[in-house]
KOLLUM-265992 format. One record per residue (C-alpha): residue in one letter; x, y negated, z. Coordinates in steps of 0.5 Angstrom, whole numbers, plus 500, padded with zeros to 3 digits. Layout:
<pts>
<res A | east X | north Y | up Z>
...
</pts>
This chain:
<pts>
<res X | east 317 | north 585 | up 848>
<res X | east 321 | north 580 | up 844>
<res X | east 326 | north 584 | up 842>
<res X | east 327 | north 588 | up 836>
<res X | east 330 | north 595 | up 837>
<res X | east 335 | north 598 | up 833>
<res X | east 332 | north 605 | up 832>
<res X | east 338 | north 609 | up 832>
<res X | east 344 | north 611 | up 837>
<res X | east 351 | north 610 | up 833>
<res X | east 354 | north 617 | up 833>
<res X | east 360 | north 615 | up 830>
<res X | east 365 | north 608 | up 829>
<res X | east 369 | north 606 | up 823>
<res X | east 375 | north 602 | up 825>
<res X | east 377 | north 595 | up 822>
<res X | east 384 | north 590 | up 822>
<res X | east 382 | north 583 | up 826>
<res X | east 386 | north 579 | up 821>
<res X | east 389 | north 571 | up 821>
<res X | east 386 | north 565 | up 818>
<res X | east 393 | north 565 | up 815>
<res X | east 394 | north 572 | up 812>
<res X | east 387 | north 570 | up 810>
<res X | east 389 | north 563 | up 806>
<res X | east 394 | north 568 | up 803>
<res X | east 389 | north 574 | up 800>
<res X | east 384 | north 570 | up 798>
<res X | east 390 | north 566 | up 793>
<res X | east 392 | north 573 | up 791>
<res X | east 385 | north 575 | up 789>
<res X | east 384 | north 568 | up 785>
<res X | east 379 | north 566 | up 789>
<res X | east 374 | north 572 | up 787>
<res X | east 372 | north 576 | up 792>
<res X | east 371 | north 582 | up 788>
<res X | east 378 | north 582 | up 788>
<res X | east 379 | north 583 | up 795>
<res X | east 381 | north 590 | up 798>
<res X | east 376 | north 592 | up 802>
<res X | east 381 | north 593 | up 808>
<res X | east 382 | north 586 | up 808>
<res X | east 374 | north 584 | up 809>
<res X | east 373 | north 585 | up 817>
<res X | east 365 | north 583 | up 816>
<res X | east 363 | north 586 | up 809>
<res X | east 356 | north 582 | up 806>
<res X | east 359 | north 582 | up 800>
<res X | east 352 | north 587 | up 798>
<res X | east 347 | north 593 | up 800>
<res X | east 348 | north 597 | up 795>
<res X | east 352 | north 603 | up 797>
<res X | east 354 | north 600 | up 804>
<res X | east 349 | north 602 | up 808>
<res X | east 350 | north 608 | up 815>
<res X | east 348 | north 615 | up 813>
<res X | east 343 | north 619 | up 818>
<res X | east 345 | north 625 | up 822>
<res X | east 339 | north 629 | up 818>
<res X | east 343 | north 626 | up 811>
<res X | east 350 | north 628 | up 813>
<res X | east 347 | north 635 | up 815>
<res X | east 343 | north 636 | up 809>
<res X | east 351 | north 633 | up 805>
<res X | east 353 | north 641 | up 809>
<res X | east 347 | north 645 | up 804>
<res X | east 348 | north 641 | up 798>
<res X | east 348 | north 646 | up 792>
<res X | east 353 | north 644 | up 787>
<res X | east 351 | north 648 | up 782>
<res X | east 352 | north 645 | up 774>
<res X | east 346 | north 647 | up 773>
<res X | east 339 | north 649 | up 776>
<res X | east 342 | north 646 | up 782>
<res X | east 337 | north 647 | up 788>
<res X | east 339 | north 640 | up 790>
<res X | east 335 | north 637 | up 785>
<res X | east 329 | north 641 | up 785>
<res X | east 328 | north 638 | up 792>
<res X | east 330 | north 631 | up 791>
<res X | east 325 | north 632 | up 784>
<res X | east 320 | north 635 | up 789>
<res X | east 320 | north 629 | up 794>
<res X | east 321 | north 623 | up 788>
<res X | east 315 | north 626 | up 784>
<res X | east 311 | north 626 | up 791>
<res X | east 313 | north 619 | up 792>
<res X | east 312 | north 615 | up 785>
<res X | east 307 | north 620 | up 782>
<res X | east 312 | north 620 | up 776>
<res X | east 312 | north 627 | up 771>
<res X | east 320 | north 626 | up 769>
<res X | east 326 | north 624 | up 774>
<res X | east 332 | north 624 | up 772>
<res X | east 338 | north 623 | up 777>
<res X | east 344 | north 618 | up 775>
<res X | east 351 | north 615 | up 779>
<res X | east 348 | north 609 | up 780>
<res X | east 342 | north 604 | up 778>
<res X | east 346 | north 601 | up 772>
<res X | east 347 | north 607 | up 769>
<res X | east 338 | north 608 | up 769>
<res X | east 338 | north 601 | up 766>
<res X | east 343 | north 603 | up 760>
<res X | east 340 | north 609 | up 759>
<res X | east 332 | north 606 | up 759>
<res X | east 335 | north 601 | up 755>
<res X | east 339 | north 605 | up 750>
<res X | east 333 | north 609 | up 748>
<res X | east 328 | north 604 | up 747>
<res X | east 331 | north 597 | up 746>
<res X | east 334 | north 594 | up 739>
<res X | east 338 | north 588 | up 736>
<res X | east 334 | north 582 | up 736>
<res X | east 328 | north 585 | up 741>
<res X | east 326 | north 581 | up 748>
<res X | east 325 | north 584 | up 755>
<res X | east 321 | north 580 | up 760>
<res X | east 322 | north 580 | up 767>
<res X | east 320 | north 576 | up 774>
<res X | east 328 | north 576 | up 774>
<res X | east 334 | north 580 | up 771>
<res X | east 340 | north 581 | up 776>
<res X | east 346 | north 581 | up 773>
<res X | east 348 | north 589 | up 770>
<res X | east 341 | north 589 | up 767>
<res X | east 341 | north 582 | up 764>
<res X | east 348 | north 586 | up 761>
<res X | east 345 | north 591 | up 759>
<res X | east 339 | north 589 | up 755>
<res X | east 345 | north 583 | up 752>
<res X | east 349 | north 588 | up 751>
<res X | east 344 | north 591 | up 745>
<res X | east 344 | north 585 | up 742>
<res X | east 336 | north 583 | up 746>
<res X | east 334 | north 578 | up 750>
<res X | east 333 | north 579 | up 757>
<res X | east 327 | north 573 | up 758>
<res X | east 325 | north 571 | up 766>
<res X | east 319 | north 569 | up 768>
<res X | east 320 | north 566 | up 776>
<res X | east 313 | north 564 | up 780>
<res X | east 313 | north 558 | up 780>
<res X | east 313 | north 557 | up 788>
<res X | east 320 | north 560 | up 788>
<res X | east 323 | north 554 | up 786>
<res X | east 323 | north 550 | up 791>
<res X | east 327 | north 554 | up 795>
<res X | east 326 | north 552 | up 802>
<res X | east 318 | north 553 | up 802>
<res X | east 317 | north 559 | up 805>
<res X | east 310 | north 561 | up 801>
<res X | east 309 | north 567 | up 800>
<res X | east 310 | north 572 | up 794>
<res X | east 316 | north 568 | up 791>
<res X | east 318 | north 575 | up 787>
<res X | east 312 | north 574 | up 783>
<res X | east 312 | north 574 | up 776>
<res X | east 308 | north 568 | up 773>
<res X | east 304 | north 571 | up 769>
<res X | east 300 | north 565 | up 766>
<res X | east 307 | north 563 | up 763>
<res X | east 308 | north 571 | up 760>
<res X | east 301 | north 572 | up 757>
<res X | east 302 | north 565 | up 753>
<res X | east 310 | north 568 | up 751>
<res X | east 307 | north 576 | up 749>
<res X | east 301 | north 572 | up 745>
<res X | east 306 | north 568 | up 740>
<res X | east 311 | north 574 | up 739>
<res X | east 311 | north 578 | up 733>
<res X | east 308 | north 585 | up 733>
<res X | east 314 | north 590 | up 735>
<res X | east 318 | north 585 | up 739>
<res X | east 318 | north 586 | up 746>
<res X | east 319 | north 595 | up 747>
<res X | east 318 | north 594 | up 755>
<res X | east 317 | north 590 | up 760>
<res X | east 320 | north 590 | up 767>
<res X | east 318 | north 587 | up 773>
<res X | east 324 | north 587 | up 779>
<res X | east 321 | north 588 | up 786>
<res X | east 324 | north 586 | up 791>
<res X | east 326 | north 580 | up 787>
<res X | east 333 | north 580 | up 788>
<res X | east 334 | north 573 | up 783>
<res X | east 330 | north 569 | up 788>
<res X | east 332 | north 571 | up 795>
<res X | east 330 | north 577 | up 796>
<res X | east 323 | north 575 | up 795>
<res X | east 317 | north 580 | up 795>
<res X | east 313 | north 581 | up 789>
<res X | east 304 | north 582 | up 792>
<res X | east 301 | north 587 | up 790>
<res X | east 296 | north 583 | up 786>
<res X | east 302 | north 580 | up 781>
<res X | east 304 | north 588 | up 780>
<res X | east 297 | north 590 | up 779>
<res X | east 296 | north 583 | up 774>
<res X | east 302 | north 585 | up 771>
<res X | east 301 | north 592 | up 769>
<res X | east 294 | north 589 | up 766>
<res X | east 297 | north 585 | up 762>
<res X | east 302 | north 589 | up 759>
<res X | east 297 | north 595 | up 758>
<res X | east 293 | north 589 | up 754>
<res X | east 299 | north 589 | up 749>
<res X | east 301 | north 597 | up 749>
<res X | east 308 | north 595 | up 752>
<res X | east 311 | north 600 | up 757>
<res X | east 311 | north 598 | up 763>
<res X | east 318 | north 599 | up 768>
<res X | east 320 | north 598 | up 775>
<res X | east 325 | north 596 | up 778>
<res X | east 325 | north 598 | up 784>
<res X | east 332 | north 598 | up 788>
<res X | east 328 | north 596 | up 794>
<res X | east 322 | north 599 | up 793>
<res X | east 321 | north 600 | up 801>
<res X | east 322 | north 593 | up 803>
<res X | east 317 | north 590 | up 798>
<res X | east 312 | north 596 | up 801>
<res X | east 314 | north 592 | up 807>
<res X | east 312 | north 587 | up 805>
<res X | east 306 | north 588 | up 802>
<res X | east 304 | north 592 | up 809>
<res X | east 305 | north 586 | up 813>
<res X | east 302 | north 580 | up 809>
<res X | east 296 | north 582 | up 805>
<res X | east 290 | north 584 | up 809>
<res X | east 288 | north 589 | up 804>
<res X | east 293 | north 594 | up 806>
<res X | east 296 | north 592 | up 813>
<res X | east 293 | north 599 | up 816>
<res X | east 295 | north 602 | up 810>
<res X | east 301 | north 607 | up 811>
<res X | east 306 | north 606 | up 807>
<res X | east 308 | north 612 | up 803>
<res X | east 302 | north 610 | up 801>
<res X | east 302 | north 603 | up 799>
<res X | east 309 | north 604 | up 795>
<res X | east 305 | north 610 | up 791>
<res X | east 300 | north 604 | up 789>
<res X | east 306 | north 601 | up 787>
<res X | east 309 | north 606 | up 783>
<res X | east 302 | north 608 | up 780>
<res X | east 301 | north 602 | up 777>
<res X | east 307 | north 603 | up 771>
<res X | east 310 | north 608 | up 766>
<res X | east 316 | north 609 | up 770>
<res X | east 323 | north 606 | up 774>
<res X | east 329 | north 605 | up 775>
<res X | east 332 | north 606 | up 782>
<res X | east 339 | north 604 | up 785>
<res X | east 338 | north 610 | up 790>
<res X | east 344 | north 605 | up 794>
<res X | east 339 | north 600 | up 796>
<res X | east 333 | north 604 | up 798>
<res X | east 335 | north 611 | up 798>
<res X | east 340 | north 610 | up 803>
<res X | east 346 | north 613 | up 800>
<res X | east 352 | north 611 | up 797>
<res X | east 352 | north 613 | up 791>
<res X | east 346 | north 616 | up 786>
<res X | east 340 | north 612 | up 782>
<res X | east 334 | north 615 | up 778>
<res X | east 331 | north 613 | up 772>
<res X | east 323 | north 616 | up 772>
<res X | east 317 | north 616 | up 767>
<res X | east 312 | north 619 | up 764>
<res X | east 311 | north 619 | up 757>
<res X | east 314 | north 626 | up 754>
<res X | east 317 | north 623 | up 748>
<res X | east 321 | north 618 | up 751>
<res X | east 323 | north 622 | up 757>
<res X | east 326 | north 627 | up 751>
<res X | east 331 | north 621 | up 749>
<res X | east 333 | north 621 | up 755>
<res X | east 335 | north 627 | up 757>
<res X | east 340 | north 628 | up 750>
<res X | east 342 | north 620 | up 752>
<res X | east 344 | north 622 | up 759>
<res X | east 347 | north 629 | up 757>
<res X | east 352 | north 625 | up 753>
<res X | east 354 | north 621 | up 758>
<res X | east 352 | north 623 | up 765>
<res X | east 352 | north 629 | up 765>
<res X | east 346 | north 636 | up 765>
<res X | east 340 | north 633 | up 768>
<res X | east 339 | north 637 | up 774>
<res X | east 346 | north 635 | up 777>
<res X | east 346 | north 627 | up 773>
<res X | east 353 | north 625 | up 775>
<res X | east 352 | north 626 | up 782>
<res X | east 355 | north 631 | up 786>
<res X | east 349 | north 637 | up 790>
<res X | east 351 | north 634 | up 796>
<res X | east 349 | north 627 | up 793>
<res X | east 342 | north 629 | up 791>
<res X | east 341 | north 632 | up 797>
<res X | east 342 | north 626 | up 801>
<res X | east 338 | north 622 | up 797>
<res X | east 333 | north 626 | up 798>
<res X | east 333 | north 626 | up 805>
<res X | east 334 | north 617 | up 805>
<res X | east 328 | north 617 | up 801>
<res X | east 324 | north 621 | up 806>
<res X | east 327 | north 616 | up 811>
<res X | east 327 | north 610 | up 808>
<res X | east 319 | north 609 | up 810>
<res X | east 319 | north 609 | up 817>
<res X | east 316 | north 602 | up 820>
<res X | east 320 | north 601 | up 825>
<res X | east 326 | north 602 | up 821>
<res X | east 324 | north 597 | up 816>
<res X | east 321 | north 592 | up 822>
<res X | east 329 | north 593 | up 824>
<res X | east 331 | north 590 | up 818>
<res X | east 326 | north 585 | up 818>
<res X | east 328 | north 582 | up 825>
<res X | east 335 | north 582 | up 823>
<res X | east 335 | north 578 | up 817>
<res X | east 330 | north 574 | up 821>
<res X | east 335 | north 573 | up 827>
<res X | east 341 | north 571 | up 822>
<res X | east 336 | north 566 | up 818>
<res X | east 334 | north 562 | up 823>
<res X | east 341 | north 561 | up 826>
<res X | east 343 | north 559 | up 820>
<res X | east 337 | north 554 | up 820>
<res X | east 339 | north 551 | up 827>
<res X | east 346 | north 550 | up 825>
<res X | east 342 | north 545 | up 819>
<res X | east 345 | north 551 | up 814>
<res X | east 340 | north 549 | up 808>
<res X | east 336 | north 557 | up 807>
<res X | east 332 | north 560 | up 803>
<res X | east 325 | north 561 | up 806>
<res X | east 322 | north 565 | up 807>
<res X | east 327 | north 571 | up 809>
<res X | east 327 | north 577 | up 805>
<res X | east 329 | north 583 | up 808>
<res X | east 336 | north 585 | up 806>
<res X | east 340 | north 578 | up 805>
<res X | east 339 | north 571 | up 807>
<res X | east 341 | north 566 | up 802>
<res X | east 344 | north 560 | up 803>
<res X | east 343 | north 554 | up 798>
<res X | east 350 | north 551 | up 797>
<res X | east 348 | north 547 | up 792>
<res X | east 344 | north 543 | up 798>
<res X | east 350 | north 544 | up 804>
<res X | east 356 | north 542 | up 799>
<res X | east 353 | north 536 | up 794>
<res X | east 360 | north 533 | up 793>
<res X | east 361 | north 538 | up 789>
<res X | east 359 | north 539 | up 782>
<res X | east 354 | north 545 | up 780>
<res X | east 360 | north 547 | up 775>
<res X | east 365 | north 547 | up 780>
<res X | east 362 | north 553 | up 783>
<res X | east 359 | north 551 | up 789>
<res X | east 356 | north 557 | up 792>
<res X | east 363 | north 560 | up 789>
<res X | east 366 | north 555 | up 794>
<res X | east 363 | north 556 | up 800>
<res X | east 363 | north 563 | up 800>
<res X | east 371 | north 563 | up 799>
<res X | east 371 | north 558 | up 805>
<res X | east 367 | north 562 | up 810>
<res X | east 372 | north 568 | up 808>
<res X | east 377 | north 563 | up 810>
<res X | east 374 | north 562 | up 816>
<res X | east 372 | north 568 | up 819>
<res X | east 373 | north 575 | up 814>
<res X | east 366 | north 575 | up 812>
<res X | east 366 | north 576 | up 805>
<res X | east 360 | north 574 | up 801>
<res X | east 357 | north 573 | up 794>
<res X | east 355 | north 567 | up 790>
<res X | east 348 | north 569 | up 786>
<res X | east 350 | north 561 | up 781>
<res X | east 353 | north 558 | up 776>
<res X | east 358 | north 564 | up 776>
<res X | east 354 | north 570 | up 776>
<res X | east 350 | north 567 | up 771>
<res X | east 352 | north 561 | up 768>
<res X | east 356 | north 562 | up 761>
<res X | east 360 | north 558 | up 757>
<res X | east 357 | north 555 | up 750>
<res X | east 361 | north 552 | up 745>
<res X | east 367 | north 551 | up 750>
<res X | east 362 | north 547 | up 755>
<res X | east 360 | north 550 | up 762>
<res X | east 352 | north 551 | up 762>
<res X | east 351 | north 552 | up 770>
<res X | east 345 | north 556 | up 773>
<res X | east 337 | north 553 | up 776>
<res X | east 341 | north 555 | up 783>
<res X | east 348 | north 556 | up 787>
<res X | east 347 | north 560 | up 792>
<res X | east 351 | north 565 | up 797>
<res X | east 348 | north 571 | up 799>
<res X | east 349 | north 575 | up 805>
<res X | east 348 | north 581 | up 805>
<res X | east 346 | north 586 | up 811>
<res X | east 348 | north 594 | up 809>
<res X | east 344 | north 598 | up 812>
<res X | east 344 | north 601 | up 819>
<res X | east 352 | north 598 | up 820>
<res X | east 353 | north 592 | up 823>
<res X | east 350 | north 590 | up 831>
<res X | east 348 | north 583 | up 833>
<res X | east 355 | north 581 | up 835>
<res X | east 357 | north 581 | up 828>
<res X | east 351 | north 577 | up 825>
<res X | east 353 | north 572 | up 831>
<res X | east 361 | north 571 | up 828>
<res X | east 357 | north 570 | up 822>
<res X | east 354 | north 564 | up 825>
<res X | east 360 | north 561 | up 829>
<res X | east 364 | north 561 | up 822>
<res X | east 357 | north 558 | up 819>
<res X | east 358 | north 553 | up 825>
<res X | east 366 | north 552 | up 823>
<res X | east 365 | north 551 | up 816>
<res X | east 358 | north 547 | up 816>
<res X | east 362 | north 541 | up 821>
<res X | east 368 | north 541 | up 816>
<res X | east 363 | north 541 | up 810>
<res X | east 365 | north 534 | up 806>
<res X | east 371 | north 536 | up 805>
<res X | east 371 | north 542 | up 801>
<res X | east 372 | north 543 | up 793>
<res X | east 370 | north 546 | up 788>
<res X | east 373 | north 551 | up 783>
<res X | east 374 | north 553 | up 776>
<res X | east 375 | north 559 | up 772>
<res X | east 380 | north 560 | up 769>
<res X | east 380 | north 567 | up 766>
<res X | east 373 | north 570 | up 764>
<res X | east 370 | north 577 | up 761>
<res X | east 365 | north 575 | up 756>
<res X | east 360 | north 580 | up 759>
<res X | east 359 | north 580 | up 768>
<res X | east 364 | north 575 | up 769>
<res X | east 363 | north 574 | up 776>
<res X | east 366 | north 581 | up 778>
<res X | east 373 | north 580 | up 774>
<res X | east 374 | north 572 | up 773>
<res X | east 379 | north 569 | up 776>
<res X | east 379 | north 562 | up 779>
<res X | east 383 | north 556 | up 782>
<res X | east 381 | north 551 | up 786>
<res X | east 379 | north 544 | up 782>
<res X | east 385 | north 538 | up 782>
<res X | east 382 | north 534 | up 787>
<res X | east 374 | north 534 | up 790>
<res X | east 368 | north 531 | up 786>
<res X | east 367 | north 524 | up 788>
<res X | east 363 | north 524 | up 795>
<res X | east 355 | north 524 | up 795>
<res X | east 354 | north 524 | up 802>
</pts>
């Protein structure tokens, strides 16, 4: 049968208001045409992210009952220890509030001043992190990524050729760790091949550099790896996510991606010494290490989601969802990124507005349209996110791109068809849209708080 079914029953419902295009016009002015700045309850489809978004399993919510909120030595954690040391193989879990926190406890215990940390591609908290410390966050996208219509597979990969030549020309003491984000969250939710991971893993071993994962969406790039590499397409997935983990010294994980929560993250490794520093770091800052800024209850979803999370059907679900919304867009004429990932479609505003110069925040302009059109809130992934300011002169991003992100187990197909109808609206009206400018910025993660103003008159017409 054609038809992907959602493997779940809906047990309970979360009201939303229907708002007005008029009242929208109004919201989106008082946010300063920043989509962070909205209140939620003004957002009737929210695709702003996945991270901490998602519908919780009725096994989650009964394991929320028998949560042992003990300060320390709580039961929770021994269980959530159990299942992610079965899951990674990794001899130290530490649970933290979130994937940000991971970071900047890993980071502040390894990374110094004037140090540099290779990636395949930083996304925006962990760029902060490592810039915050005075290192350089460097990338190294595969170069099949940048043509972003060819749906090649294996985008998320990291080039490896280009790495070897960069870690061959640095100074000894250099580079603390390297990382590798999968999926790749920078380049449309691209998926890293298991060859790349273990291609990356050797090379790193070859300089003696600790190598780290970041690996928020761990289960979907098993998927993947599951569903377009002969080598394992019989393979089990626990298993295949296992291969992945054994290849590196630890990881980061945002837990409200892939664990299926809505709050929690984990920072896991082997190496003793290191782990020792983390555990006095997070003491001081989130909390006694078998509780780490999280609630039992918290630890015990968490392990129940990571349990769950696994299932094939569920993560075929999540597939022909984003699938569904990527191709309709692509029949309207939306210019998407191919191949689809799995937990968003990104569309190439760039492309769709070309009348609009990269400095004035195209994918910032068409997210705010589609807002205006339907309530749908979105983010751009661009020149906002990650472009900056140097010597009072914008510098843009390689791309301007709004991602449409699907919570996990939230929205029916009916939503993901407004999405589309309101697609349809703004990509017929599309010429006639303009650009924005900042007009208030923080110095680190300015997309969050920025405030912004539409631009005195459109850039001339390139279409």
């Amino acid at each position: 049968m054609k038809t992907v079914l959602e493997p779940f029953r809906i047990k309970a419902v979360e009201p939303f208001r229907i708002t007005t295009e008029a009242e929208r016009t109004g919201l989106l002015a008082e946010a300063h045409h920043n989509l962070f700045r909205l209140r939620a309850e003004d957002v009737m489809i929210d695709l702003l992210t996945d991270s901490g978004t998602g519908a919780m399993s009725a096994q989650q919510w009964a394991a929320i009952m028998t949560g042992d909120e003990s300060y320390a030595g709580s039961k929770s954690f021994y269980e959530l220890e159990h299942v992610v040391r079965e899951l990674t193989g990794y001899r130290h879990v530490f649970p933290v509030h979130q994937g940000r926190a991971a970071e900047r406890i890993l980071f502040g215990c390894a990374v110094l001043p004037g140090q540099a940390v290779p990636n395949n591609a930083h996304f925006d908290t962990t760029r902060a992190n490592v810039e915050y410390l005075g290192a350089a966050a460097v990338d190294f996208v595969a170069p099949q990524a940048r043509d972003l219509r060819d749906a090649a597979a294996w985008k998320g990969d990291l080039d490896v050729a280009r790495l070897a030549a960069w870690l061959d020309a640095q100074p000894p003491g250099t580079v603390p760790l390297g990382l590798l984000t999968i999926t790749n969250n920078r380049v449309g939710g691209q998926p890293v091949s298991m060859q790349n991971l273990r291609d990356v893993s050797a090379l790193y071993r070859r300089h003696g550099i600790p190598f780290f994962l970041d690996a928020a969406r761990f289960a979907e790039n098993a998927w993947w790896i599951h569903r377009l590499d002969p080598e394992w397409r019989d393979v089990p997935l626990p298993r295949i996510a296992r291969a992945m983990f054994d290849l590196a010294d630890g990881c980061m994980i945002s837990a409200k991606k892939d664990g299926l929560v809505n709050i929690g993250g984990l920072l896991c490794l082997n190496d003793d010494a290191l782990a020792a520093k983390v555990r006095n770091l997070l003491i001081l800052t989130e909390g006694f290490p078998t509780y780490g800024g999280l609630a039992g209850r918290d630890l015990a979803a968490l392990a129940q989601g990571l349990r769950e999370v696994l299932d094939p059907d569920y993560l075929h679900y999540r597939e022909a969802s984003a699938h569904y919304l990527g191709e309709h867009l692509d029949r309207l004429g939306v210019p998407v990124v191919r191949p689809f990932g799995l937990h968003a479609v990104y569309v190439d505003a760039r492309a769709m507005l070309p009348q609009i110069a990269p400095h004035e925040l195209p994918g910032q302009a068409l997210a705010c349209e589609l807002y205006l059109q339907g309530g749908i809130r979105s983010v751009e992934i661009g020149t906002l996110m990650f472009g900056r300011t140097e010597h009072g002169r914008p510098v843009v991003a390689e791309h301007d791109l709004v991602r449409l992100c699907l919570p996990r187990r939230v929205y029916t197909q009916s939503h993901v068809d407004w999405v589309v109808e309101s697609f349809a609206e703004v990509h017929a009206r599309r010429a006639g849209l303009r650009g924005l400018r900042i007009v208030e910025e923080a110095p680190f993660l300015r997309a969050f708080t920025a405030r912004l103003q539409p631009v005195a008159a459109p850039h001339p017409a390139l279409v």
